[in-house]
C-alpha positions, 0 to 999 in steps of 0.5 A: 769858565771851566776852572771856575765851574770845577771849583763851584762843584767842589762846594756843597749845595748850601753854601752855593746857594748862600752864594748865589742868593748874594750875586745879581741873579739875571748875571748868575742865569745867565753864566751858568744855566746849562754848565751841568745838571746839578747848577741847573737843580740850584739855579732853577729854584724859585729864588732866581726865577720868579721874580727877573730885571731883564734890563740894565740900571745905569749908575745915573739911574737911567735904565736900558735893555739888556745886551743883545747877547743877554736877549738872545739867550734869554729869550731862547733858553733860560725863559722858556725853560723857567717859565712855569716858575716867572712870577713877575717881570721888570722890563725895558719896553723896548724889549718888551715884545720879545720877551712877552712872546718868548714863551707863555708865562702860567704863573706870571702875576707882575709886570714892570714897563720901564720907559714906555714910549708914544710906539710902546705905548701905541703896541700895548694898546692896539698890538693883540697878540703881545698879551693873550687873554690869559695874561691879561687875566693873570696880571694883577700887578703893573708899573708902568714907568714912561720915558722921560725923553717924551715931550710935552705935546705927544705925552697928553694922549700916550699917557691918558690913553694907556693909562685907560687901556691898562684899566680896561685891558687887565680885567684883574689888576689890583695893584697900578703904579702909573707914573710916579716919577713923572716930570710935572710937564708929563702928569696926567690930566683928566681937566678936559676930558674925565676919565671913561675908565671904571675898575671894581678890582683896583685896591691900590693905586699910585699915580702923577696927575696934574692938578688936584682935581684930577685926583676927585675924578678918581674918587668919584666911585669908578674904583670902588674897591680901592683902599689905598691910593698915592697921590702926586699932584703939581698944583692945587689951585682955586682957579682951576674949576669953577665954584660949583664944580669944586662944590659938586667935587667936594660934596661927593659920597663919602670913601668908607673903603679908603685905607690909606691916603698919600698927598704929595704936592709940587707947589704951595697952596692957599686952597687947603682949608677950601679944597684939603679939608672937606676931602679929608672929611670924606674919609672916614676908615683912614688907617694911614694919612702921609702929607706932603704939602705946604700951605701958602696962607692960612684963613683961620676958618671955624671948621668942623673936627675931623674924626679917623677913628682908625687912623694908625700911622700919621706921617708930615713931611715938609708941610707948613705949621698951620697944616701941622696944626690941622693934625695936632690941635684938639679942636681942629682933629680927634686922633685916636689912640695909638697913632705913629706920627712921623715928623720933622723935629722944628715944625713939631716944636713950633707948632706945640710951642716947645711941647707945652702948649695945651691945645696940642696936649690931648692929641699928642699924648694919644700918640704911640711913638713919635719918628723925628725924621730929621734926626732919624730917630724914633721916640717914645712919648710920655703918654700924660704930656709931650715934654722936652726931648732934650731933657727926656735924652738927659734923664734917660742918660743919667739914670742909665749912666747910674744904673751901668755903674751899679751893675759894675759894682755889683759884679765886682763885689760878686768876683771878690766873693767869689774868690773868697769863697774859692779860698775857702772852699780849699781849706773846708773840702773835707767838711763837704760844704760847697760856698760857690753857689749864689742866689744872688744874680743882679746882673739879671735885673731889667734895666728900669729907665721909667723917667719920674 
């Protein structure tokens, strides 16, 4: 260690930071904080410490506490020295007491719980002296991750119930991300109890619920400051509720602070044009809509056009073409102007029956770009219709091909005209004229791949 460390002082300052800035920056601390005073000038700096993964991610992608080694020195040196620069903290809940009670944290805004259990979860809401009161103020930020180890029949209270107390408890949190990579046996439920909790501070929320009508009870006006809102859902049923419950549902007040929306559901519907629909009309500020959903049957109900005069990005993934058309035909949707939409190649063909169906040609040719997610590539489109992209790949190509065989051209004319004004110059120096200047500077022209 000692060698290593002479020859880390032999480099300059710059060059151990580009270093350092490459390595795992928990490894680094703990390695080298306190070798000497000017690592510990390099390693306080806020690139290391404001934000820590005090756990282990394993290759399976399960994750772990650190070593006990690594807590230990952790918990009694590097944390209370760097504490005033932490910012945001991911932890194993398993050592999450230790290290929240290792030192205070005055600048901490962000927390990462990674396999909270029913006993964390329990310590997280009854155990008062693990967050002050003025951490519960600070945070603003929290992921919450539960075990996956945790069965069916003691998740339903640890879930709901630390999902209420995180609400209730942090008094400025703004951003939840609870549970997203939940198994569908775990998600939560507000089916037999509705939630208690309310939140005018919540702007972004990513959640596993149930079923969808899980989702309404979160936006019947509890968060009335959200704008954001990620959805994973493992069922969308007509038979879930009554009829007038899903009516009383759907006719809620409109969501004018909703942004950005995201539906990712688990399982085919046939309630889209009964349940999806009128809850879209509900939105009338979307800026962002990304759909994960498939549709089992279509109906072909007459319904009302749907408006998002502020919509900017639209993203559908492995939906079904009926819902495709929801988006795309121009009695169905009025997108406005300038929307990213992001697609599978297929669906997209289908639905606008190779790019020349008329009911499509409105709302397409309002479209910004085009990213074909198959392909993993984006396209601009023609904004007067929505052709071929084979054939727009083709004419793109030609006139490239022609345009870079132009330009070689031109230089070697130039190259010859320029060794002949060389020759020339040597034979005519005495008369003082000086041949080797141009005007003529093609290789400056943009390229033009405007398709006619």
């Amino acid at each position: 260690m000692e060698h290593s460390c002479g020859q880390l002082d032999d480099l300059p300052d710059e060059i151990l930071l580009f270093i350092f800035k490459e390595l795992n920056n928990i490894e680094i601390l703990y390695s080298l904080m306190d070798i000497n005073k000017r690592l510990n000038k390099i390693l306080h700096d806020s690139i290391f410490t404001s934000h820590l993964s005090l756990l282990r991610h394993c290759p399976d992608h399960s994750i772990y506490p650190l070593t006990d080694s690594m807590l230990d020195r952790f918990c009694s040196k590097i944390l209370p020295e760097t504490h005033y620069k932490i910012k945001w903290i991911n932890l194993e809940s398993s050592s999450m007491k230790r290290i929240l009670l290792a030192t205070n944290y005055p600048n901490l805004y962000g927390l990462s719980l990674y396999n909270l259990d029913k006993e964390t979860a329990k310590s997280l809401v009854t155990d008062e002296n693990l967050l002050n009161h003025t951490l519960k103020n600070q945070i603003s930020s929290l992921i919450v991750n539960i075990s996956k180890n945790v069965g069916r029949s003691s998740i339903d209270n640890v879930i709901k119930c630390a999902f209420t107390h995180i609400l209730t408890m942090f008094t400025n949190i703004k951003y939840l991300n609870f549970g997203e990579s939940l198994r569908s046996d775990q998600r939560l439920s507000f089916y037999l109890s509705p939630p208690s909790v309310i939140s005018s501070t919540l702007l972004e929320l990513h959640v596993s619920l149930e079923y969808f009508s899980d989702c309404l009870y979160l936006l019947d006006g509890r968060f009335n400051q959200l704008h954001t809102l990620y959805v994973y859902v493992s069922k969308i049923l007509s038979s879930h509720s009554s009829q007038s419950e899903r009516i009383k549902i759907i006719k809620q007040e409109k969501l004018p602070t909703l942004r950005c929306f995201s539906l990712n559901c688990d399982t085919y519907t046939n309630v889209y044009d009964e349940l999806i629909v009128p809850f879209l009309h509900r939105m009338l500020n979307l800026e962002k809509l990304k759909q994960i959903c498939s549709e089992s049957k279509h109906d072909n109900q007459d319904l009302s056009i749907i408006k998002y005069p502020h919509l900017n990005d639209l993203i559908l993934y492995e939906v079904h073409d009926d819902y495709i058309e929801q988006f795309l035909v121009d009695a169905k949707m009025c997108l406005p102007n300038h929307v990213n939409l992001s697609i599978e190649y297929e669906p997209l063909r289908r639905v606008t029956h190779n790019f020349t169906r008329n009911a499509t040609r409105s709302n397409c040719a309002k479209l910004n770009s085009l990213y074909l997610n198959d392909k993993r590539r984006a396209r601009k489109l023609v904004k007067t219709s929505l052709i071929n992209e084979n054939q727009l790949a083709i004419e793109v190509e030609r006139k490239l091909k022609n345009i870079l065989k132009a330009r070689r051209q031109t230089r070697k004319r130039k190259l010859k005209r320029q060794q002949h004004e060389e020759k020339q110059q040597k034979t005519t120096t005495a008369s003082g004229i000086d041949r080797t200047g141009s005007d003529d500077d093609d290789d400056d022209e943009p390229l033009d791949l405007t398709i006619k």
